[in-house]
N, C-alpha and C positions, 0 to 999 in steps of 0.2 A: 467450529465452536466460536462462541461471540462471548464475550467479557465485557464490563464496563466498571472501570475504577478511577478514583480523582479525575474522572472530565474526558478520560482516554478510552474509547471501543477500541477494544484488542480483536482480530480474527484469526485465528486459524485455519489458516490453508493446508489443503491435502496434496499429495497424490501431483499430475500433471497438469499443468492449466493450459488445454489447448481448444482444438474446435472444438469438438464435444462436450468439454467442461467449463468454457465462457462462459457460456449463457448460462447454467448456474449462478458463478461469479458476479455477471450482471444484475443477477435478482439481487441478489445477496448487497450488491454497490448501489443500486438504485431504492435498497430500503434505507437503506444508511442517507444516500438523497433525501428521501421524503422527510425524513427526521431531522435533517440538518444536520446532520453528528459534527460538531466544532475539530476534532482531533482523533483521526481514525489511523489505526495500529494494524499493519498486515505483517503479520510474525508466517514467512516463509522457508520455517524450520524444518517443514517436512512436505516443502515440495522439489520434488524433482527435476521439473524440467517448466520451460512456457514458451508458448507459443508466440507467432506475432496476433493472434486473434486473443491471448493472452494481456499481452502487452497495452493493444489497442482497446480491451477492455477497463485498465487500469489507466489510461488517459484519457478514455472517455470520462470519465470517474471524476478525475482531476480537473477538465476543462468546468466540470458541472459546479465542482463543492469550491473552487475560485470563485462563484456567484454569490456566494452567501460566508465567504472570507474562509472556509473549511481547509483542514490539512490535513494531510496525509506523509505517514513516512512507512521504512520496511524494515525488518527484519530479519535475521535468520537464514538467509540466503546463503546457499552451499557455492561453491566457487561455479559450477555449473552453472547454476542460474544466475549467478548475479553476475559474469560474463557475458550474459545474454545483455543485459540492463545496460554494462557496461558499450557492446558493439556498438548498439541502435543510441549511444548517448542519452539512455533514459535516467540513468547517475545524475545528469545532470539537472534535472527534471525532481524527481525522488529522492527525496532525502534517504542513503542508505546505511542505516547504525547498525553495529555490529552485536548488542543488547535490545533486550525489549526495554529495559529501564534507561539506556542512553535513548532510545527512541521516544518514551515518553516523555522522558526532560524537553527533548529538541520541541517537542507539539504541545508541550503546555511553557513554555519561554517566552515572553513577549516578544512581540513581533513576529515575523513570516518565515515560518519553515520551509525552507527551500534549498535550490543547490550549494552544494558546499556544506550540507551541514553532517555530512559524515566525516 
């Protein structure tokens, strides 16, 4: 499910995000590319588990929407998964806020959302 409020595309994620479910994912990040979305919200309230095909689908994402100054932060994250984020030092990379409304502050605040902003 896709939201969009004061200037923030919120997503909701489901389920597992592994090889079977990337490439989804990737449709879904590469529309949000096309559009340029300034401030994208991935609320990982109700996913489970990710993968590295997961992972590597959400820094593809990353490398792109730095072209055109785009940010991204998360979510929702159950200690499972955001352990994951945490191994591979993706924390440092993703802004990871413990609210959707602390997340949208971080991505609409002047300047660059980035690490450390959890």
């Amino acid at each position: 499910m896709e939201t969009t409020a004061e200037g923030v595309t919120t997503i909701q994620l489901k389920g597992e995000i592994d090889l079977q479910e990337s490439p989804r994912l990737r449709a879904v990040l590469q529309t949000q590319l096309k559009c340029q979305v300034m401030a994208l919200l991935l609320d990982f309230s109700e996913v489970s588990y990710i993968d590295s095909s997961g992972l590597a689908t959400l820094v593809e994402y990353y490398q792109h929407c730095l072209l055109y100054d785009g940010r991204i932060a998360l979510t929702g994250l159950i200690p499972r998964v955001r352990s994951i984020f945490e191994w591979v030092r993706l924390n440092e990379i993703f802004p990871i806020l413990e609210s959707a409304a602390a997340a949208q502050a971080e991505l609409l605040r002047p300047g660059k959302a980035g690490p450390g902003a959890a």
